[in-house]
C-alpha positions as CSV (number, residue, x, y, z in Angstrom):
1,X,-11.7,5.7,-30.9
2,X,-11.4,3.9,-27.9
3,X,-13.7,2.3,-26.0
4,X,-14.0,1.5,-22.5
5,X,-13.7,-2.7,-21.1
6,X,-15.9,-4.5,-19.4
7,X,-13.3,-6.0,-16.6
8,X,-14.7,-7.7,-13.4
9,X,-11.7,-7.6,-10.9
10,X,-11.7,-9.8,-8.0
11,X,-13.5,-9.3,-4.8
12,X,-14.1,-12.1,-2.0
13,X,-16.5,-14.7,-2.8
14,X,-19.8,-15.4,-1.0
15,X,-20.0,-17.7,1.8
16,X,-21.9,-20.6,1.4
17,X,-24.8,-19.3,4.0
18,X,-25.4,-15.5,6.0
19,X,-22.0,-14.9,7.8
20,X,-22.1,-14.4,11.6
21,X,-19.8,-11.7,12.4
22,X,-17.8,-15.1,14.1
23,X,-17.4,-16.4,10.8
24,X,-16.2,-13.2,9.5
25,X,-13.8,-12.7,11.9
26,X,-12.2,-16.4,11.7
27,X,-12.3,-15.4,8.1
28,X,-10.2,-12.7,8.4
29,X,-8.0,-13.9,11.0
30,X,-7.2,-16.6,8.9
31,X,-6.1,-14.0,6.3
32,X,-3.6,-12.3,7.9
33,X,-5.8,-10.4,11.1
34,X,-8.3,-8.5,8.8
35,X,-11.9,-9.0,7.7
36,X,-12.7,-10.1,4.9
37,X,-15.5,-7.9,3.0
38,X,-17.5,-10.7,1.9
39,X,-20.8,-9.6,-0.2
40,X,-22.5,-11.6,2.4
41,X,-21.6,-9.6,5.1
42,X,-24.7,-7.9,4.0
43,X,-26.0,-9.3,0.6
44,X,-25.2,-6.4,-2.6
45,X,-28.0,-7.4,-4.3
46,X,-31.1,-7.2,-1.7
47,X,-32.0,-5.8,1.4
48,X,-32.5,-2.5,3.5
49,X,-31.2,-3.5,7.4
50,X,-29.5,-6.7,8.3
51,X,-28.4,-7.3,12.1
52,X,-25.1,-9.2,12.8
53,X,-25.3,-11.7,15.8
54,X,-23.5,-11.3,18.5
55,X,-23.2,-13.2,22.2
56,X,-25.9,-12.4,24.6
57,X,-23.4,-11.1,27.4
58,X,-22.5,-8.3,25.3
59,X,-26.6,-6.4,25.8
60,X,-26.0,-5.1,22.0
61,X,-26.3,-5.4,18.5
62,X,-24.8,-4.9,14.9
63,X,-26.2,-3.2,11.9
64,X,-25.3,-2.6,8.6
65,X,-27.3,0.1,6.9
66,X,-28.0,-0.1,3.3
67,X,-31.0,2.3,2.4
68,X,-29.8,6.1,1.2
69,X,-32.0,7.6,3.2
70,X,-31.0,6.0,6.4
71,X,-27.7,6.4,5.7
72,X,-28.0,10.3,5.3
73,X,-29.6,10.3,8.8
74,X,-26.8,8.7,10.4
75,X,-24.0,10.4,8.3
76,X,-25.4,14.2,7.5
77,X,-29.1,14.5,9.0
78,X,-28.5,13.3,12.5
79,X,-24.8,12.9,13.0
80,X,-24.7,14.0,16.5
81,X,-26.9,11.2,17.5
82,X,-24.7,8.9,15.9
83,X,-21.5,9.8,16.5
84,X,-18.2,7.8,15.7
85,X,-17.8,4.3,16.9
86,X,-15.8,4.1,20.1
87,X,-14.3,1.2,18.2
88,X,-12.1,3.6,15.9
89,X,-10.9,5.4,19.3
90,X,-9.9,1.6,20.4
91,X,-8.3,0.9,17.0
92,X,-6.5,4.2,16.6
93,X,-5.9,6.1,20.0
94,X,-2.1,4.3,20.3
95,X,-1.3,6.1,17.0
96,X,-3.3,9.5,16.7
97,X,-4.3,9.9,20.4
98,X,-7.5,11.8,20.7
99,X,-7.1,13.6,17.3
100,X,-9.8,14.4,14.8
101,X,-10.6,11.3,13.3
102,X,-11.8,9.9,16.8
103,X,-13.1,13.0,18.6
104,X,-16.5,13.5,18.8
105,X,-18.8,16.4,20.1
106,X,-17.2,20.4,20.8
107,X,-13.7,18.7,21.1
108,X,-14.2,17.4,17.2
109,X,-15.7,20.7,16.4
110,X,-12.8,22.5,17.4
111,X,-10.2,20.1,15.7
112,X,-11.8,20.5,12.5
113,X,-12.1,24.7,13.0
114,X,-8.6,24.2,13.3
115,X,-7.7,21.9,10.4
116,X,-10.0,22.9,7.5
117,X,-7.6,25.9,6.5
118,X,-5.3,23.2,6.1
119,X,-6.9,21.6,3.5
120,X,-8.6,25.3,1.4
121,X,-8.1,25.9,-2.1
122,X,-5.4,27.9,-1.7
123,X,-3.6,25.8,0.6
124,X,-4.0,22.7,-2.1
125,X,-2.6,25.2,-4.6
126,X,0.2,25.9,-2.7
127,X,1.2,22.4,-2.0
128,X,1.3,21.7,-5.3
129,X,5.5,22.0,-6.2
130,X,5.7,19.7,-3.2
131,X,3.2,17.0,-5.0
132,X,5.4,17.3,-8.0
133,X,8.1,16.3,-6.6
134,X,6.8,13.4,-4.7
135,X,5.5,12.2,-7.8
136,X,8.8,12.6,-10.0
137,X,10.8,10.7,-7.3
138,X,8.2,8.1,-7.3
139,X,8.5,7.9,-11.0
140,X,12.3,7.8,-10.9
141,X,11.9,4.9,-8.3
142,X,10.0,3.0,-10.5
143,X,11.8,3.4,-13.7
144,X,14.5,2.4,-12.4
145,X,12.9,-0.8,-10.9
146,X,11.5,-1.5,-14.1
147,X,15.3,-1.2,-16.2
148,X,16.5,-2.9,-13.6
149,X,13.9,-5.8,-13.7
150,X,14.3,-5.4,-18.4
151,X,17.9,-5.9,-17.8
152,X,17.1,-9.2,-15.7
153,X,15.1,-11.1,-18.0
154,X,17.5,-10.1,-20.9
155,X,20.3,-11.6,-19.0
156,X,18.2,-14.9,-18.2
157,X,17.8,-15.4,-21.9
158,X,14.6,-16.5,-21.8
159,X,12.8,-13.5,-23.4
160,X,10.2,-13.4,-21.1
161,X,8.7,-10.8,-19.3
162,X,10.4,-8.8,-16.8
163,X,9.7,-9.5,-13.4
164,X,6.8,-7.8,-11.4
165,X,7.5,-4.7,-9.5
166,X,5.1,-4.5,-5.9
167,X,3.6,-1.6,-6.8
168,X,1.9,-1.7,-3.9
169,X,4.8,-1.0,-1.8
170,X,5.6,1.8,-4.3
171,X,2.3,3.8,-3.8
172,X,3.1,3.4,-0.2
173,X,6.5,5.3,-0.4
174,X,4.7,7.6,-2.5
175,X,1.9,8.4,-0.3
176,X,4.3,8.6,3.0
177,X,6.6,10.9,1.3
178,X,4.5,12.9,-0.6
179,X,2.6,13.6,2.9
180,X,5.6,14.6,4.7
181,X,6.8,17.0,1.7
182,X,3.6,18.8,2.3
183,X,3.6,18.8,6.0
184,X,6.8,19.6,6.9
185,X,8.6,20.4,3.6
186,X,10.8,17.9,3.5
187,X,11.1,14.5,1.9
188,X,11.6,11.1,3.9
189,X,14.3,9.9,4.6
190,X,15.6,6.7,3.4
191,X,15.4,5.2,6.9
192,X,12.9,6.7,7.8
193,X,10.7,5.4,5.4
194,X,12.2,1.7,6.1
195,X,11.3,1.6,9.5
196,X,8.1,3.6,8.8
197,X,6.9,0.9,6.2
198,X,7.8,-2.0,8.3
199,X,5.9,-0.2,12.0
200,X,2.7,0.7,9.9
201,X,2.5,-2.8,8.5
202,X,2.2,-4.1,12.2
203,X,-0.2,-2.0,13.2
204,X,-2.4,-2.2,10.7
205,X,-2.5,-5.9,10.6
206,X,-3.4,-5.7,14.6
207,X,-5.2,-2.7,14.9
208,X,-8.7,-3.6,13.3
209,X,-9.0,-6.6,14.0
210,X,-8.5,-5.7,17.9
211,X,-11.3,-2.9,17.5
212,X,-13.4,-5.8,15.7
213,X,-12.9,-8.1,18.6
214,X,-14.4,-5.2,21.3
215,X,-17.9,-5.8,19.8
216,X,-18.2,-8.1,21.8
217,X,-16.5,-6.3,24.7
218,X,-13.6,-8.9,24.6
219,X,-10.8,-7.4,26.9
220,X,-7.9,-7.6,24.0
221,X,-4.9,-6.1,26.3
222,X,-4.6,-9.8,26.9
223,X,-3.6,-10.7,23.7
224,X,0.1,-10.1,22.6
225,X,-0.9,-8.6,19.2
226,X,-2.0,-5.1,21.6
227,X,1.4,-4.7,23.2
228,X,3.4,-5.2,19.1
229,X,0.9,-2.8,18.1
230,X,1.4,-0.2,20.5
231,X,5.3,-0.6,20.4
232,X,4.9,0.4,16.0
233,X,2.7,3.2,16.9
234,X,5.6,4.9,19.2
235,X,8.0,3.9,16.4
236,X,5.8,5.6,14.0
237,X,5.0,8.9,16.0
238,X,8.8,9.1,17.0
239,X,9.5,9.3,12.9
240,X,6.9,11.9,13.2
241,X,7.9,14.1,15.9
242,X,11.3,14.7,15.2
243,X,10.7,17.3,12.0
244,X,7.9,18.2,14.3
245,X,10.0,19.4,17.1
246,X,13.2,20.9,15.2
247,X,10.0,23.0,13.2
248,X,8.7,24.5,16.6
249,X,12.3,25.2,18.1
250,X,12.9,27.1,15.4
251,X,9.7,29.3,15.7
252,X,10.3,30.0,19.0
253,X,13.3,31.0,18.5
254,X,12.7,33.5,15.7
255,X,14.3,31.5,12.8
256,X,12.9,31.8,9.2
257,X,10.5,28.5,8.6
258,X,8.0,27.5,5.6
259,X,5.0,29.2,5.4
260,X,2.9,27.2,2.8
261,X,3.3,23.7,4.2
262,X,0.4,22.3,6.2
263,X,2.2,22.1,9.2
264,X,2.7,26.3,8.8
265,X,-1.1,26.4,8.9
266,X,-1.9,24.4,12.2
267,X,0.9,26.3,14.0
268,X,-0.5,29.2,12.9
269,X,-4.5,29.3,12.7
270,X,-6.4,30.2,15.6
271,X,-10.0,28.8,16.6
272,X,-12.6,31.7,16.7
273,X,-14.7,30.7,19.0
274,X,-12.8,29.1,22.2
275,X,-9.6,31.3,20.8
276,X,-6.7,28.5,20.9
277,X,-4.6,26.9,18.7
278,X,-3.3,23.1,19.1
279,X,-0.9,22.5,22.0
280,X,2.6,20.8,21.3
281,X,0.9,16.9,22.1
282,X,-2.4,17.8,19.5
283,X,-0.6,19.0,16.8
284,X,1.7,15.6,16.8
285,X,-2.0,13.6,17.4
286,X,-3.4,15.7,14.6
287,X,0.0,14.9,12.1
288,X,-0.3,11.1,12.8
289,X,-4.1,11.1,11.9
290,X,-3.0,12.9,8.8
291,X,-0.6,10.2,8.0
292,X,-2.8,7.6,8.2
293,X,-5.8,8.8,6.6
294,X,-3.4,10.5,4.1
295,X,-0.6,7.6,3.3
296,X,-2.4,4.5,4.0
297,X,-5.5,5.9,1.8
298,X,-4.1,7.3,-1.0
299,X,-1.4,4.6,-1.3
300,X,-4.2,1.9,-1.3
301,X,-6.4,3.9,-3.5
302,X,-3.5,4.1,-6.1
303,X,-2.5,0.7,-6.4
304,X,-5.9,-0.4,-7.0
305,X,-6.3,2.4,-9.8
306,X,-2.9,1.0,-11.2
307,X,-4.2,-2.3,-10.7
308,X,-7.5,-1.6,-12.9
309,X,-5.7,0.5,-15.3
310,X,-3.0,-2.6,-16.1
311,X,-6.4,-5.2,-16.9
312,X,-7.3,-2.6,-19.4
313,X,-5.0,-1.5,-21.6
314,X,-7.7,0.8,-23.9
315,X,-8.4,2.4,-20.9
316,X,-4.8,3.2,-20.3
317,X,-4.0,4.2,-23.4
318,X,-6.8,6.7,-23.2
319,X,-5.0,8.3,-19.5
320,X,-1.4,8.0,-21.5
321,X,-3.6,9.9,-24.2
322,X,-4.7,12.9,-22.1
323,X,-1.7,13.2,-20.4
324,X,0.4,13.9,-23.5
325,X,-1.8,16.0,-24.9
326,X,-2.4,17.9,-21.3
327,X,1.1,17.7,-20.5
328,X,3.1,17.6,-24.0
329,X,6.9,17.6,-23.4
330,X,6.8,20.0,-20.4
331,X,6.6,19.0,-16.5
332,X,2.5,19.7,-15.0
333,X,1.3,22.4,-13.8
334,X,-1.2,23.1,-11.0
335,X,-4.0,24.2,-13.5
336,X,-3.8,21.4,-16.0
337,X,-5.4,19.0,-13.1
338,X,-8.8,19.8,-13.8
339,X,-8.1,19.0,-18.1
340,X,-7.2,15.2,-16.7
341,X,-10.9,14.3,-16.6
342,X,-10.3,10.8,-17.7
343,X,-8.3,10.6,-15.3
344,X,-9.7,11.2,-12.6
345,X,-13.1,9.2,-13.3
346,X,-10.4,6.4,-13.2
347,X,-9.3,7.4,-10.1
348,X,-12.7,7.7,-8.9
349,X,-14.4,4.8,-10.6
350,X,-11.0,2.9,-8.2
351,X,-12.9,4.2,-5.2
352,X,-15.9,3.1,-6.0
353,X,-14.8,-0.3,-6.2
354,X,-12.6,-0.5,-3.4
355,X,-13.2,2.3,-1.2
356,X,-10.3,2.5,1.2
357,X,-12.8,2.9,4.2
358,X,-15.1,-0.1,3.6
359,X,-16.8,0.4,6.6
360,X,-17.9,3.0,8.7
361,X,-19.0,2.9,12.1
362,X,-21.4,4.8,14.4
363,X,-22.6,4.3,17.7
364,X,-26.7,5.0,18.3
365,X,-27.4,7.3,21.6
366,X,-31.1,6.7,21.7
367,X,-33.4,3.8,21.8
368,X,-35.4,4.2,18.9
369,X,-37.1,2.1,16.0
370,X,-35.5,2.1,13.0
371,X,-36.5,-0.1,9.6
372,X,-38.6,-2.5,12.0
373,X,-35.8,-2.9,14.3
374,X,-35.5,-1.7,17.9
375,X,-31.9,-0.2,17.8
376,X,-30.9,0.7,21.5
377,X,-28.8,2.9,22.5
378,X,-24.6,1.5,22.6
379,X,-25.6,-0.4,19.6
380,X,-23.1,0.0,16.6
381,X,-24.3,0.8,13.1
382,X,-22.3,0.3,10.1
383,X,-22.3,2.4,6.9
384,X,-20.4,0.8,4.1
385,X,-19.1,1.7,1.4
386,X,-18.2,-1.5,-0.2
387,X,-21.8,-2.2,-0.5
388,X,-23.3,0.7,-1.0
389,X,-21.1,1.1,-4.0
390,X,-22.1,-2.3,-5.2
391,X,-25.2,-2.3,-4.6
392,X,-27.5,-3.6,-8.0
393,X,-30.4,-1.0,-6.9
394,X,-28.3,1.5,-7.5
395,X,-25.3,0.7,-10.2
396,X,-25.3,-1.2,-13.3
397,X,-23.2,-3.6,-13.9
398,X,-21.8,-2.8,-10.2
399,X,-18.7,-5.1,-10.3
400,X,-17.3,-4.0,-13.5
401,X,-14.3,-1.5,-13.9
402,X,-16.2,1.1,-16.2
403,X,-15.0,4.8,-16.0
404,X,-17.5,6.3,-18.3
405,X,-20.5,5.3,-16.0
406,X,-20.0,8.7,-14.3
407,X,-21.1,10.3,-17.7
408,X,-24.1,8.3,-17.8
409,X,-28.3,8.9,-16.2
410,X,-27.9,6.2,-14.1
411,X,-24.1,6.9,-12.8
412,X,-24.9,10.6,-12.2
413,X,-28.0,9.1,-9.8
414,X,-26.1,6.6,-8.2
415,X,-23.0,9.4,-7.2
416,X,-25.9,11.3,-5.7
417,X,-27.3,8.4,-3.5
418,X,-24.5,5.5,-3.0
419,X,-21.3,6.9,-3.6
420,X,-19.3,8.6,-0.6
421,X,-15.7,7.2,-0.4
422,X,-14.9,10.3,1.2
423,X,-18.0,9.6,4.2
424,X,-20.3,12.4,3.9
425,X,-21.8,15.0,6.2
426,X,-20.3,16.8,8.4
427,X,-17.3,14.7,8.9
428,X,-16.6,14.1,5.2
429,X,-13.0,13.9,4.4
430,X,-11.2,17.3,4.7
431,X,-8.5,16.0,2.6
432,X,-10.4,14.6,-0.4
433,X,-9.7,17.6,-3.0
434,X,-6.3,16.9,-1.5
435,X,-6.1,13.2,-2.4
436,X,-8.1,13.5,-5.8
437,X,-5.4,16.0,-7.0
438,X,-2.5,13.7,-5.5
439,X,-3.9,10.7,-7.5
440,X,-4.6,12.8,-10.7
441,X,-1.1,13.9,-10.7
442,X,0.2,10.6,-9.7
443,X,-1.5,8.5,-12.4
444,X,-1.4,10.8,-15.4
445,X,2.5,11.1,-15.1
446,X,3.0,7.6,-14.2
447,X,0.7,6.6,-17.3
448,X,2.5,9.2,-19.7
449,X,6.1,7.4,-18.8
450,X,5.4,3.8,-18.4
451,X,3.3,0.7,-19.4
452,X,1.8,-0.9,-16.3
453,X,0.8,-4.8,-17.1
454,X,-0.9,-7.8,-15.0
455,X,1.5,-9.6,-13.3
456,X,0.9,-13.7,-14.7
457,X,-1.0,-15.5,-12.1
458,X,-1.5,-13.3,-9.5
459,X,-5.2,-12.2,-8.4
460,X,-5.3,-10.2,-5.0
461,X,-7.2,-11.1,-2.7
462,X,-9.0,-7.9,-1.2
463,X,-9.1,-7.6,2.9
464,X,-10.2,-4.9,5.3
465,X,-7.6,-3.9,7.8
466,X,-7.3,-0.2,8.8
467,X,-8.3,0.2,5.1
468,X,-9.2,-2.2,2.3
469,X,-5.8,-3.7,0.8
470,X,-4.9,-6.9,-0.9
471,X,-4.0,-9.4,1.4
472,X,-1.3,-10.8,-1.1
473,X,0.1,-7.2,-2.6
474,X,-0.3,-6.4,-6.2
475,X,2.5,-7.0,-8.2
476,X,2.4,-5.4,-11.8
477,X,4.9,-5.4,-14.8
478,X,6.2,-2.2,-15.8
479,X,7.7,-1.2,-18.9
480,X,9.1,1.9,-19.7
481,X,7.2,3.7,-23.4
């Protein structure tokens, strides 16, 4: 049999001393406009509460929150109180207006009334051709990357190995197409995907860092990075509301459209308790917030899997494994998801490590005392899941790659207490049985077709942005079985 590896992949080393959010954010600017998540942001191995400095001017204060118990309060127990930072509407608002994953109070109660059918069994069921598809064009994509890469380093003569493929840049195709198949039935275009790719990338970069900066209250419509950020957000909702409006001309005027896509259901489903649906301007809000927390999630999500899966080649071979004896010779079907257990502890075991959210933000409403501090009211605590799913009071051996822990006393314990890549409460993911089938499906046929191997040299360097990416992409070798 085989056996699981012990693989420590990289994550950003300590700083020499307790990291001022100044020092994080030079940091990170220095790495292409992110923030770095440095374990001493708030130390993985000690501590309940830690407070992160910043100027007097600005009457308020930073925490990071690293008990479960006081983490449960903010995120499930008490969420009202601490509702979502006002620094995710200042990231976001350019791209998804005032959608669901910045609304707070009735208005957010009424978005996610109206988006939950989106995301129900059935719907998931439904959507799965769509995935399918996705997925086989990826694979096609990549296979032909990879021959084409074989046939390169055959020509050189050197019989070495073929050249890396950014597979990173792959996932992110994926993820983009596969959630615009299964909004609006229809694949991305070529072009659209191009200029897609190349507006997210700019906003991303900008966005965070921006909403990091007004902590301290810093007015950043000065800086020139707010106008380029704004200018990729219209590119990317103009992508996004042109199926949008050739769908609702043909409702209106009476024409036969899909009626198992997500967009069907958010035309379509009514709230019951103020009895509307979402206007023209939400629904396009609501379909850029999917894209980002779908595309830019699942596609990070993925590569780090693939990443994981290529520095442990036992591991693979176990996913190739199941797949072929899930799978066998015939394409996959919707019920054979929940046989790829492997799998998916892969996929999750990914999330632990790098969470695509790394850090979650809420804003305290009330002065109150809280772990011997004196949290007031406007103050911003952070929830994060980098450390939480690090953290050595909870995980052994937290750093290592190690799928099987979920099968294990102390993994079980730790899922129940420090493990929510997905938040928790009641603004836990709607999508996440969405993006654990995506991935599933994803990596089992990828795995069943190809060989994914380190690229030599490269280590990437992981950064928070909008979500937590390597800074210097993540090549891989890929070789066809």
């Amino acid at each position: 049999g085989l056996v699981s590896e012990d693989f420590l992949p990289p994550r950003p080393p300590p700083l020499k001393k307790a990291a001022s959010l100044w020092t994080q954010l030079v940091v990170g600017l220095r790495s292409g406009i992110g923030i770095h998540m440095d374990t001493s942001f708030s130390d993985t191995r000690i501590g309940r509460f830690s407070v992160i400095s910043l100027p007097k001017f600005t009457m308020r204060h930073c925490y990071t929150v690293r008990t479960p118990e006081h983490i449960k309060d903010i995120l499930v127990r008490r969420a009202e109180e601490f509702p979502k930072s006002a620094l995710m509407d200042d990231m976001l608002r350019a791209l998804t207006g005032y959608s669901i994953f910045v609304s707070n109070g009735d208005v957010w109660k009424r978005h996610r009334r109206l988006m939950d059918p989106a995301f129900e069994g059935a719907r998931i069921r439904g959507v799965f051709p769509m995935m399918l598809d996705a997925t086989d064009a990826a694979g096609a994509r990549i296979g032909a990357l990879a021959d084409r890469a074989a046939k390169a380093a055959q020509n050189g003569g050197r019989g070495g190995a073929p050249k890396p493929i950014a597979i990173d840049v792959e996932m992110t195709h994926f993820a983009a197409d596969i959630i615009f198949r299964t909004i609006y039935s229809e694949p991305m275009g070529a072009r659209d995907a191009r200029r897609f790719f190349a507006a997210f990338e700019v906003f991303q970069k900008i966005a965070y860092a921006h909403g990091m900066l007004k902590l301290s209250r810093f007015p950043t419509w000065i800086l020139p990075g707010f106008y380029r950020a704004r200018f990729a957000a219209n590119i990317i909702r103009e992508i996004l509301a042109r199926p949008l409006r050739r769908r609702l001309k043909a409702v209106r005027a009476g024409l036969p459209t899909p009626d198992n896509d997500i967009l069907a259901s958010l035309l379509t489903t009514t709230d019951p308790v103020t009895g509307t649906r979402f206007d023209d301007n939400e629904l396009l809000d609501q379909i850029a917030m999917l894209f980002l927390a779908g595309h830019e999630t699942s596609a990070t999500a993925a590569s780090w899997a693939l990443y994981l899966l290529a520095h442990c080649p036992l591991i693979q071979e176990r996913c190739h494994a199941e797949a072929v004896e899930v799978y066998g010779d015939r394409a996959p079907r919707f019920e054979d998801m929940k046989r790829l257990e492997h799998t998916r502890d892969v996929f999750r075991e990914a999330l632990r490590l790098y969470p695509p959210v790394a850090v979650l933000a809420r804003d305290a409403t009330t002065d109150e005392r809280m772990l011997n501090r004196n949290v007031k009211s406007g103050d911003v605590m952070f929830v994060t899941p980098w450390l939480m799913h690090r953290h050595t009071a909870h995980w052994e051996r937290p750093h290592a790659f190690d799928p099987d822990r979920f099968d294990t006393a102390n993994g079980q314990e730790a899922l129940r207490c420090a493990y929510f890549p997905f938040s928790m409460g009641p603004r836990v993911c709607a999508g996440a049985s969405f993006a654990l089938q995506e991935a599933t499906l994803l990596l089992s046929e990828l795995v069943r077709r190809y060989r994914f191997l380190p690229a030599p040299g490269h280590t990437p360097d992981p950064v928070a942005r909008l979500t937590l990416r390597s800074a210097n992409g993540i090549p891989l070798v890929v070789e066809r079985r």
